[in-house]
N, C-alpha and C positions, 0 to 999 in steps of 0.2 A: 707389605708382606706378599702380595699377590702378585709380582716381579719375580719375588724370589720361588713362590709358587709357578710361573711361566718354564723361569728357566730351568728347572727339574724335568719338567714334562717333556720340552723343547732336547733335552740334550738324550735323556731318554729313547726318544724318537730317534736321534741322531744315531747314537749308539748303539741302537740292537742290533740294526745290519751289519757295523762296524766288528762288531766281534761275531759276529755270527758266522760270519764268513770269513775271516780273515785268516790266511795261509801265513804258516810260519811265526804265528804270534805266539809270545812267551808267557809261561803261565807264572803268575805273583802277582804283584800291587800294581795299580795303573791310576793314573793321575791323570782327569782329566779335565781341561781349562774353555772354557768360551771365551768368545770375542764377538766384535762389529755385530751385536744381536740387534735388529733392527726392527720394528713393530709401526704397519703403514706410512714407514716412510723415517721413522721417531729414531736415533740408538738412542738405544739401552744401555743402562749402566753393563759394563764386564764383568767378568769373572772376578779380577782382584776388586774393583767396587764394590761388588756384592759382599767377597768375605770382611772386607774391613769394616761393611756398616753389622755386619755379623758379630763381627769384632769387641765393634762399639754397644751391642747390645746390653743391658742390663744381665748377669749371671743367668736370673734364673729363666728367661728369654731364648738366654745363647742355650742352652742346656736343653731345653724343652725341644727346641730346631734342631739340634743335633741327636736328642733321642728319635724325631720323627725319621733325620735321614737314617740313622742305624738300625730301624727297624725296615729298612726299605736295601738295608747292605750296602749304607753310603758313607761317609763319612767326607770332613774336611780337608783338606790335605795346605799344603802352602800355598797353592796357587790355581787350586780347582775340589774336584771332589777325587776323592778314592774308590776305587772297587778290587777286589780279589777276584781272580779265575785261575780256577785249581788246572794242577797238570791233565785230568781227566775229562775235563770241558775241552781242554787243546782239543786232545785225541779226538774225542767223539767232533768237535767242533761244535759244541752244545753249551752256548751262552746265554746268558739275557740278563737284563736290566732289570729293576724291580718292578712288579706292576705297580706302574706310575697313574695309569689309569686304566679303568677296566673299559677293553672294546676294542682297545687299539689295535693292533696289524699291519706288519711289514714283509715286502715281499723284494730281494735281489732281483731286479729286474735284466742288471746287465753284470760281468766279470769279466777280467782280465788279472796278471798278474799282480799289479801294483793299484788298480783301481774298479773300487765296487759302485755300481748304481744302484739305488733304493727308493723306493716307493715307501709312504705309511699309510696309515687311513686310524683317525682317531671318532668317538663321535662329533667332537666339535672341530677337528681339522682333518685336513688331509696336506702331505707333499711331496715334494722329492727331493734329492741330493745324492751327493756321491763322496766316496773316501777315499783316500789316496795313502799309500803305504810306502814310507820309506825304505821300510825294513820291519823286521819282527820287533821293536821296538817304539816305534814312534808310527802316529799317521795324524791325519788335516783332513776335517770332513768338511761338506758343508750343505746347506739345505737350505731352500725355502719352500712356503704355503700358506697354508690357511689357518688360522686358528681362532676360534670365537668370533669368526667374520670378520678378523684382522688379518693382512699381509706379513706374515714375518718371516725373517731367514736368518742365519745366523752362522759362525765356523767356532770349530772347536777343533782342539788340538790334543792327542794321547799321548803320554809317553810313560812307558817302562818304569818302575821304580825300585825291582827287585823283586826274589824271587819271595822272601818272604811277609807275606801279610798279614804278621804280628796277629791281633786277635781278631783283626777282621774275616769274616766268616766269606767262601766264595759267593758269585751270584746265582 
């Protein structure tokens, strides 16, 4: 379980710069997937590894995981996790991710049209990375740093899944 605890915080981090900033992004469901997550040197299981052993959990297990992400505005989706960002987060450009952990902070360091740079700082890590934007529906981030006095980096990948998110509350 504490893998699966990394990669929340890890994608977290990834993701707040990711929409914080992001021109032209559409507001509804967004799905989003990791990969190549790496820990001194180690990979780490993926995105789809992680949901299938999810999967494979006993009922009341899977239930329990998936209340913690829902109270955090997560949920599972096919091939990563989901989040909602209402049409009014566009406007303002006022996203964020759940507090994953308290302390954290991230700051754009650099922009351009299709590519954002970002800084974090957690208590027990800090790093950097950058995202790349294909369009208002899809982008490819990726990061490394520090965390727990381990090396890790890791990409994830967004994509659009429509404007409406069913009962999912925004973030």
């Amino acid at each position: 379980m504490r893998l699966l605890r990394l990669n929340p915080l890890i994608l977290g981090c990834c993701l707040l710069p990711t929409l914080a900033s992001a021109v032209d992004i559409q507001p509804g469901l967004w799905e989003i997937s990791s990969q190549q997550m790496q820990v001194d040197g180690q990979t780490m299981p993926g995105m789809q590894q992680m949901m299938e052993q999810l999967k494979n959990l006993p009922p009341e297990q899977r239930q329990m995981m998936e209340q913690m992400m829902a109270q955090q505005g997560v949920q599972l989706g096919d091939q990563g996790v989901r989040i909602c960002i209402s049409a009014e987060q566009v406007a303002k450009q006022d996203f964020a991710m759940p507090d994953l952990q308290d302390g954290c902070s991230h700051e754009i360091v650099e922009r351009s049209a299709q590519v954002w740079k970002f800084r974090f700082s957690c208590p027990d890590g800090d790093g950097e990375g950058e995202t790349r934007f294909s369009d208002g529906k899809h982008f490819h981030s990726r990061f490394q740093g520090m965390h727990g006095g381990r090396h890790s980096s890791m990409e994830s990948h967004g994509r659009w899944l429509g404007a409406d998110c069913g009962g999912l509350p925004p973030q």
